[in-house]
C-alpha positions in Angstrom: -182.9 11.8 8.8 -180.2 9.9 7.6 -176.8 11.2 7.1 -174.9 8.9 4.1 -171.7 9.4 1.9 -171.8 8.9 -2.0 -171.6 5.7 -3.7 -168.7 5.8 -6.3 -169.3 4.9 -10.2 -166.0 4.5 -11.7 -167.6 4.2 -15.0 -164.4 4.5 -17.6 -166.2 7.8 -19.1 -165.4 9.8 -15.6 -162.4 12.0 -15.0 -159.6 10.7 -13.8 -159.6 11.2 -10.1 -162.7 13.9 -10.8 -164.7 13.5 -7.2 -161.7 13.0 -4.9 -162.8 16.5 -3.3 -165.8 14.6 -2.3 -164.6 11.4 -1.0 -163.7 10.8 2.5 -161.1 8.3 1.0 -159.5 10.1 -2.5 -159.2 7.2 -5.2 -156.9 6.8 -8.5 -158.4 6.0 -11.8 -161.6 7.2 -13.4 -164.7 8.5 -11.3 -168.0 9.0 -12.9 -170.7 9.3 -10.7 -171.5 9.6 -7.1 -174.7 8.8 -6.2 -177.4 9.8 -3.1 -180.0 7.2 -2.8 -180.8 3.9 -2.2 -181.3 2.5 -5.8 -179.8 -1.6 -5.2 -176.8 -0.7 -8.3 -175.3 1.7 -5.6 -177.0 2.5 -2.0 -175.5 4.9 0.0 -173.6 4.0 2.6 -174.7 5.2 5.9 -172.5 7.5 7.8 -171.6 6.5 11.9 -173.0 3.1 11.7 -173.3 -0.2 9.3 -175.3 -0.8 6.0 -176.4 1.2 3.4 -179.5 4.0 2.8 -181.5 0.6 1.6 -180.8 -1.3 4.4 -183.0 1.5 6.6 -185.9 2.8 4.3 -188.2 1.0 2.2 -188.0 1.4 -2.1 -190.8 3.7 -2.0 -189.7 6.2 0.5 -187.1 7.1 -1.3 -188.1 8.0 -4.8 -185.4 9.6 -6.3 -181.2 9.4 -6.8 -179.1 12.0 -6.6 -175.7 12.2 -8.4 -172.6 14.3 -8.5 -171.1 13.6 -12.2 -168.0 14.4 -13.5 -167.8 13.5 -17.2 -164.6 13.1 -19.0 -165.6 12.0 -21.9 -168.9 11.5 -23.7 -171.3 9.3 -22.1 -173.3 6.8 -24.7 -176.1 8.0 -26.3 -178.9 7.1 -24.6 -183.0 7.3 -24.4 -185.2 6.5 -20.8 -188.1 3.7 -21.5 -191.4 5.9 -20.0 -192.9 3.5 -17.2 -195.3 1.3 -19.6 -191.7 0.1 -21.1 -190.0 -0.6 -18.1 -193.0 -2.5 -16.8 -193.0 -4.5 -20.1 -189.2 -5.3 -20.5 -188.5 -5.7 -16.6 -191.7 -8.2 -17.0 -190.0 -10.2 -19.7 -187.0 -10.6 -18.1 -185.0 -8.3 -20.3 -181.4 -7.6 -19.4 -181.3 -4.1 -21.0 -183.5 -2.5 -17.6 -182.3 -2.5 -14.5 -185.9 -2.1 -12.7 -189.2 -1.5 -13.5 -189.2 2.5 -13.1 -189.7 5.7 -15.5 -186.3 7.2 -15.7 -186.2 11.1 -15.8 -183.8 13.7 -15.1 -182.4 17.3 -14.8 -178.3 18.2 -15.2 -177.7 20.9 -13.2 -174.3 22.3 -14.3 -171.5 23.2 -12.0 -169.4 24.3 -14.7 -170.1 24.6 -18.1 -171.1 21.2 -19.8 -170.9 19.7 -22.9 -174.2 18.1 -23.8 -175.7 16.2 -27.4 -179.3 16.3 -26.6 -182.7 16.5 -28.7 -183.0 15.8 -32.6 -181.1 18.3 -34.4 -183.3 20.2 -37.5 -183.7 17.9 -40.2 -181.8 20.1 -43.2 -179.2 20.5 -41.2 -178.3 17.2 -40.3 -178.9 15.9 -44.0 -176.4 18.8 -45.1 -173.9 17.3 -42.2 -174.5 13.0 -43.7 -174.1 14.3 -47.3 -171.0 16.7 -46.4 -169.2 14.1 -45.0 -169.6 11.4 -47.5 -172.4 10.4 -50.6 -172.6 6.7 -49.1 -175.0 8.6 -46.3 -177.1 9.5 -49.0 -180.1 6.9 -47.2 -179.5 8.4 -44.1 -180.0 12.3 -45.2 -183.3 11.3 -47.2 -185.0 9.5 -44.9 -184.1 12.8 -42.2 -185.8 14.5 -44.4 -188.4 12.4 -45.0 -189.0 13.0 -40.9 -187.6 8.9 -40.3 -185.0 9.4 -37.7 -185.6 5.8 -36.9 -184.4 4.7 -40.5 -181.4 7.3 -40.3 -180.3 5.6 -36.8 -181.0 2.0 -37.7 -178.7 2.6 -41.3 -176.0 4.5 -39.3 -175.6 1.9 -36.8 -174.7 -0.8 -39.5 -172.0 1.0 -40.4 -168.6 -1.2 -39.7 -165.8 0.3 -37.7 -163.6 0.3 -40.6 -166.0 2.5 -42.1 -166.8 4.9 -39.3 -162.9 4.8 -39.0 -163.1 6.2 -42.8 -165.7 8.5 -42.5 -164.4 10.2 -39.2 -161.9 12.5 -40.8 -164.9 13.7 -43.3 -166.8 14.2 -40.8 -165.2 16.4 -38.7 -163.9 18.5 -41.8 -167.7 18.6 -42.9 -168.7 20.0 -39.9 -166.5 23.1 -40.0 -167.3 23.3 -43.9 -171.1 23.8 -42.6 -170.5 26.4 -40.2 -170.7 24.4 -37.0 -169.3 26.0 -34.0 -166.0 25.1 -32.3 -167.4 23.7 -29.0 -170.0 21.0 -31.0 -166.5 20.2 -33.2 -164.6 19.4 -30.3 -167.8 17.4 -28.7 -167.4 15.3 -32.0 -163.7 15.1 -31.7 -163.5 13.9 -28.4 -166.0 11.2 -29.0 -164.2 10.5 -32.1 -161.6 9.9 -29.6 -162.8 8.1 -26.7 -164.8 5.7 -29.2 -162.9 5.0 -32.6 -164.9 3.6 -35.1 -167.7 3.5 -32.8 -171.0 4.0 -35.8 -173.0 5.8 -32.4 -170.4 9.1 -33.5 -172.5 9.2 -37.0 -175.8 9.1 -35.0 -174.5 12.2 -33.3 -175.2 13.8 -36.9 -178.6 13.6 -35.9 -178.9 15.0 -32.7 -178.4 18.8 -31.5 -175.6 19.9 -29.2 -175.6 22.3 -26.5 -173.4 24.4 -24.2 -174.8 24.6 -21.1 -173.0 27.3 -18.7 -172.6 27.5 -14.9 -176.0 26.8 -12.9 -178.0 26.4 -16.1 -180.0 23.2 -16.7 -181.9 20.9 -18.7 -184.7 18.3 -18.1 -184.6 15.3 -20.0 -188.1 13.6 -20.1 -188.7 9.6 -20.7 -188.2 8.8 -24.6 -185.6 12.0 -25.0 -182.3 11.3 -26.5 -179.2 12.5 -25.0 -175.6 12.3 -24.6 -173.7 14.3 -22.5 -170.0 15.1 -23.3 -168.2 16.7 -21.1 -168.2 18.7 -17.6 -169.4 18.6 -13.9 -172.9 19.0 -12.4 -175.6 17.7 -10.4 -178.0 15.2 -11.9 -181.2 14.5 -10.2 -183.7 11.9 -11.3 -186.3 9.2 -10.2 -184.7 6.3 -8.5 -184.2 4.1 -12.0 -181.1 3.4 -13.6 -182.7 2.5 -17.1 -180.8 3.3 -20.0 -181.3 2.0 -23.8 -178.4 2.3 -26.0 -177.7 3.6 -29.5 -173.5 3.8 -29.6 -170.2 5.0 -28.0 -170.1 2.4 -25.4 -168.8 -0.7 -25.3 -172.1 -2.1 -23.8 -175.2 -3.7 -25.7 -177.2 -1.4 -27.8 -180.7 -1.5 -27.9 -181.4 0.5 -31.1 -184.9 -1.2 -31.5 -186.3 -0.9 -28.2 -184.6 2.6 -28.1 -186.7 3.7 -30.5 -189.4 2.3 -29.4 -189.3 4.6 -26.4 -188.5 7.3 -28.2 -191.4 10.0 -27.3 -192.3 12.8 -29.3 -192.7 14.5 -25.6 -189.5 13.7 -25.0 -187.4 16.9 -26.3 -184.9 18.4 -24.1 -186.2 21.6 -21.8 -183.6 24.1 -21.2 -183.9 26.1 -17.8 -181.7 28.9 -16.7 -183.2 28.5 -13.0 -185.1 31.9 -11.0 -182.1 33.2 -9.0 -182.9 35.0 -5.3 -180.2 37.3 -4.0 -179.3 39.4 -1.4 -177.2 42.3 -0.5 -176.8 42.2 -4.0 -174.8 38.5 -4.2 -177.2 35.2 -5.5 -178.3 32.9 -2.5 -180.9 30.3 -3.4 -181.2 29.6 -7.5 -184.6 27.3 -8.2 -185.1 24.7 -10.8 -188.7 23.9 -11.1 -189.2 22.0 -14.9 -192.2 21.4 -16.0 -194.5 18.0 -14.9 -191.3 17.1 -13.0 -191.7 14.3 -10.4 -188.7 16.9 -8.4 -187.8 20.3 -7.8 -184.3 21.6 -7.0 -182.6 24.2 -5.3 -179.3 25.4 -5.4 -178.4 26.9 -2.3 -175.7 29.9 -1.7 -173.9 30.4 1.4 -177.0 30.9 3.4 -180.2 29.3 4.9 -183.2 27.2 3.5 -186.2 25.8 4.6 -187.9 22.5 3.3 -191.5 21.5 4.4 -192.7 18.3 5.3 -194.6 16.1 3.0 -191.9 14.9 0.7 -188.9 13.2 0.7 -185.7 15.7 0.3 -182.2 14.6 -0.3 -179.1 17.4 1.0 -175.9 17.2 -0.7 -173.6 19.7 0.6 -171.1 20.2 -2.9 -168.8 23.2 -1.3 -168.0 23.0 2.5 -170.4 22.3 5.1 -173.9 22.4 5.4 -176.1 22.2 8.9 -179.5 20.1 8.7 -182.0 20.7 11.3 -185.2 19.1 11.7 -187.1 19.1 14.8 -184.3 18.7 17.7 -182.8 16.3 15.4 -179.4 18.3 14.1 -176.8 16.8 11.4 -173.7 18.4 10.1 -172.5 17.5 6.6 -168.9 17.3 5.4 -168.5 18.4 1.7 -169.7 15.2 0.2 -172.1 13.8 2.4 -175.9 13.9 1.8 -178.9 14.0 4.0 -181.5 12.2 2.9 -185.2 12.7 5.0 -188.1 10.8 4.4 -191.6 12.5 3.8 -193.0 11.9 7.7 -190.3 13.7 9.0 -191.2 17.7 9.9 -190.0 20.7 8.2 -186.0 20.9 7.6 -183.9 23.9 7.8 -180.8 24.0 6.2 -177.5 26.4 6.4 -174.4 26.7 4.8 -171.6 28.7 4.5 -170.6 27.3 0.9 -173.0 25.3 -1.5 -175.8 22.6 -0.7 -178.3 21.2 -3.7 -182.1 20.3 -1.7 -184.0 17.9 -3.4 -187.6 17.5 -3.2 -189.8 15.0 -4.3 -193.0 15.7 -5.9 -196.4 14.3 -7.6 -195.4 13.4 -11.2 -197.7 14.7 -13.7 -197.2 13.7 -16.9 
């Protein structure tokens, strides 16, 4: 077992001092991400002695990353390569891939979370490109004519003086069309945080969701997504592979993004099987489908977690006790356990809030 503190992701999308409550050292300026793991753009450092979660157990044995997010503003829009990808572009040398691994993931909301994920119904989204102006006409048919790739490619060669023009139509087409006042104000802040950024018209053609506290969804390789706003847990296999198609400053990748784009790859939505007792919710379970994980969220009580896997702890609210064996660890809010798949069976306690991770055999 080794105890290890979060690696902080000040990624300009995070909330402005967002996961001080989780730092030993609180921080100005904008945090995104704290991550659990030993993936080489961010090992854990180790807590009580030197070096990081990498520096003490091999790639392999730790198979997945574990991140407390706090999003301030919309993160890019984004699709995972599936592994044959990976392989091929980390084999070419490609600077778009950051290793050679199949990135997939669940959110697990803390709070309620903002999220742009899956393609949105096809009518729908050519009503939105021809309410906002007739010079997306191109875009609209060839929606309709079930191309998304020739909508996102035409979108993205919009100039920024024209998304700048477009961006009030937009936002009065969507109310014109009925959309609800949480999606608007997903489009307004990315509106916002990216000005004249064409990725904002892409987000014509995705579907938007509002996921509430403890809910969930599973992203699979070649899924489009871009969450917006909130706090949550996100769990997914150690890869930090992302293809672009707008609102970021960084390279896009429209062809290779739609190249991974899988028609397996739609969002799954999971409310989670919740356990109580004396009436109050203890442990909630999040077991997607196929997943290479499963994840528990753990209420003011204790857990077991058998051997044969590797399991990350992340105590989110106060402290949380890890036992294995005679072997006993106590996290601070913020720290993370992470315990590789020879050791025995864990037991875990808390008197606020721990996720438990477990790896398991990926079945596509």
């Amino acid at each position: 077992m080794f105890v290890i503190s979060g690696h902080l992701q000040p990624y300009a999308w995070g909330r402005d001092g967002g996961l001080n409550p989780w730092l030993s050292s609180p921080t100005g300026g904008p945090q995104a991400e704290l991550w659990f793991g030993a993936h080489p753009n961010g090992p854990s450092p180790l807590v009580g002695r030197p070096g990081t979660l990498a520096d003490v157990a091999a790639p392999g044995d730790v198979p997945l990353l574990v991140k407390l997010l706090a999003a301030g503003r919309p993160l890019s829009i984004q699709i995972h390569p599936d592994a044959e990808l990976a392989q091929q572009l980390w084999a070419a040398g490609s600077e778009l891939v950051a290793d050679d691994g199949e990135k997939v993931e669940l959110l697990l909301a803390l709070e309620p979370f903002s999220i742009f994920a899956g393609w949105r119904d096809e009518q729908q989204a050519a009503a939105l490109l021809r309410a906002t102006d007739p010079s997306l006409e191109p875009a609209a048919q060839a929606v309709e004519f079930d191309d998304v790739g020739a909508a996102v490619r035409f979108l993205l060669a919009s100039s920024s003086a024209e998304v700048a023009r477009l961006t009030p139509a937009l936002l009065a087409a969507l109310a014109s069309e009925g959309i609800d006042d949480e999606q608007i104000h997903s489009f307004a802040l990315a509106a916002e945080s990216f000005p004249g950024d064409a990725g904002l018209l892409v987000l014509l053609l995705m579907d938007h969701h509002e996921l509430t506290s403890h809910s969930a969804v599973y992203m699979p390789a070649g899924g489009v997504h871009a969450y917006a706003q909130g706090f949550g847990v996100e769990v997914m296999t150690a890869s930090d592979n992302v293809l672009r198609l707008g609102l970021t400053p960084k390279p896009l990748a429209v062809e290779q993004a739609l190249q991974a784009v899988n028609p397996n790859g739609d969002p799954h939505f999971i409310g989670g099987e919740i356990y109580t007792a004396h009436g109050r919710p203890t442990v909630t379970e999040y077991r997607p489908h196929h997943a290479p994980f499963a994840v528990d969220l753990v209420h003011d009580t204790e857990f077991a977690s058998p051997q044969g896997q590797y399991r990350c702890v992340v105590a989110v609210r106060g402290q949380t006790l890890v036992r294995c064996g005679g072997d006993e660890r106590e996290l601070a809010q913020g720290q993370a356990c992470a315990v590789l798949a020879e050791e025995d069976e864990i037991h875990i306690g808390t008197g606020g809030m721990a996720v438990v991770v477990e790896a398991r055999e990926y079945r596509r």
